[in-house]
N, C-alpha and C positions, 0 to 999 in steps of 0.2 A: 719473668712470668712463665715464658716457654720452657724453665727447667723443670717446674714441678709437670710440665706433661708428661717429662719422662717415666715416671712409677708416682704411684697413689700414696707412696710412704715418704713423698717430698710435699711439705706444705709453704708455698711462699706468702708471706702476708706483706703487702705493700703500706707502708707510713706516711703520712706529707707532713713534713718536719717543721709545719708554721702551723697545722691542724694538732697534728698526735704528739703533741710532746710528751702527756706521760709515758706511753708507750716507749718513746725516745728515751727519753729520760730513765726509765727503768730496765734497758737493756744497755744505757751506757754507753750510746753513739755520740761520739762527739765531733762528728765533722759528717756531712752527706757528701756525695751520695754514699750509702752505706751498706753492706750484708754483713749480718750479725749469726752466726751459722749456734744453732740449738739442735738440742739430740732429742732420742725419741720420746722421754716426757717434757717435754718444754725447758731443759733446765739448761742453763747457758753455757757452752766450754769456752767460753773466753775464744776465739777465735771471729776475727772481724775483719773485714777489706773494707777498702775506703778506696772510693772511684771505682773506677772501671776493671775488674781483670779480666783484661783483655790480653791477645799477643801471645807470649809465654807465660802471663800469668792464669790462663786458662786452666792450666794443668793444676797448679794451685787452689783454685774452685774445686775442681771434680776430686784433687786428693783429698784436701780436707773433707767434702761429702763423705768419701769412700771411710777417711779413719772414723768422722762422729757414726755412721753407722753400721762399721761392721764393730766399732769399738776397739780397734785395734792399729796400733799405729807401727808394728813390722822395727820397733828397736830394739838392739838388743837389750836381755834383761838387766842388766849392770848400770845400762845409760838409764833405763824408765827408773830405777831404784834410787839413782840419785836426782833424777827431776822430780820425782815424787817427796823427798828431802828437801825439796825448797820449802823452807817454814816461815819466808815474809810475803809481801805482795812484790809482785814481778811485773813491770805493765814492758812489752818485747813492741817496737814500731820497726820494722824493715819498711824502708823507702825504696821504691823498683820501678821500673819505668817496661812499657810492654815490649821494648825489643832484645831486652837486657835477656840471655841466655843463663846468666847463674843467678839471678835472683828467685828461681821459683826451689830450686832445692832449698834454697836457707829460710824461706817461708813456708813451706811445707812442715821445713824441722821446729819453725819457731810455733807452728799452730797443729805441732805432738803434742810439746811442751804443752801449750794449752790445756789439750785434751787431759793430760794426764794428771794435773795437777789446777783444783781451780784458784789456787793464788797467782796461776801466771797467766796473764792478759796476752795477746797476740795481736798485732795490725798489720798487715799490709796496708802500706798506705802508696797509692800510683800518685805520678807526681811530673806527668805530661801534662 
C-alpha cells in the first residue's frame, strides 16, 4: 500500500482472494500472496511475484516498475528481437529465496521477457 505513495502514477488495488475471485481469476493469480504488476492502461505484462519480495528481491519490485513504466527494458536490440519471436505461450517461475544475491538479475531478466512479449508469463515465486 505504502508504494503507491510514492507518485500518483502508481495505483495498488488490494484483493481478498476468498472475496474477489473474479478479479483473481482474471488476472491469473494462482497462488497468494500475490502482485500482479500492469502498465499504464490496465493491460497485463505477465509479470507476477508471489510472496514477499523482500531482502534482494526488493530491487526486483522497483526494476520491473521502472521497465512497465518507462517501457523500456535497457536489452540489447538483437536479444528483444528474439524474445519478441517467441510465438507460443511461455509461463517462466524463478524460485528465490530473500538472501539469495543472484537471483534478482535472473528475475529482472525473466520479467523483460515479460514485458516484451505477451505470450511469456513471469513469476517470481519466494519460497521461505
Amino acid at each position: 500500500m505504502e508504494f503507491a505513495e510514492i507518485s500518483d502514477k502508481i495505483r495498488v488495488d488490494v484483493y481478498d482472494a476468498d472475496k474477489d475471485t473474479g478479479e483473481i481469476n482474471e488476472l491469473g493469480i494462482e497462488r497468494v500472496p500475490a502482485i500482479a504488476l500492469l502498465d499504464h492502461s490496465l493491460k497485463d505484462t505477465g509479470i507476477r511475484f508471489y510472496g514477499m519480495p523482500g531482502g534482494y528481491e526488493i530491487h526486483s519490485l522497483l526494476g520491473a516498475v521502472l521497465v512497465v513504466s518507462k517501457r523500456q527494458t535497457g536489452l540489447p536490440e538483437d536479444l528483444v528481437r528474439q524474445i519478441r519471436r517467441v510465438d507460443t505461450p511461455l509461463h517462466i517461475q524463478t524460485y528465490v529465496t530473500p538472501t539469495c544475491p543472484y537471483c534478482p538479475s535472473v528475475v529482472r531478466l525473466i520479467h523483460k521477457m515479460a514485458f516484451l512479449n505477451p505470450l511469456i508469463r513471469a513469476d517470481m515465486i519466494e519460497v521461505t
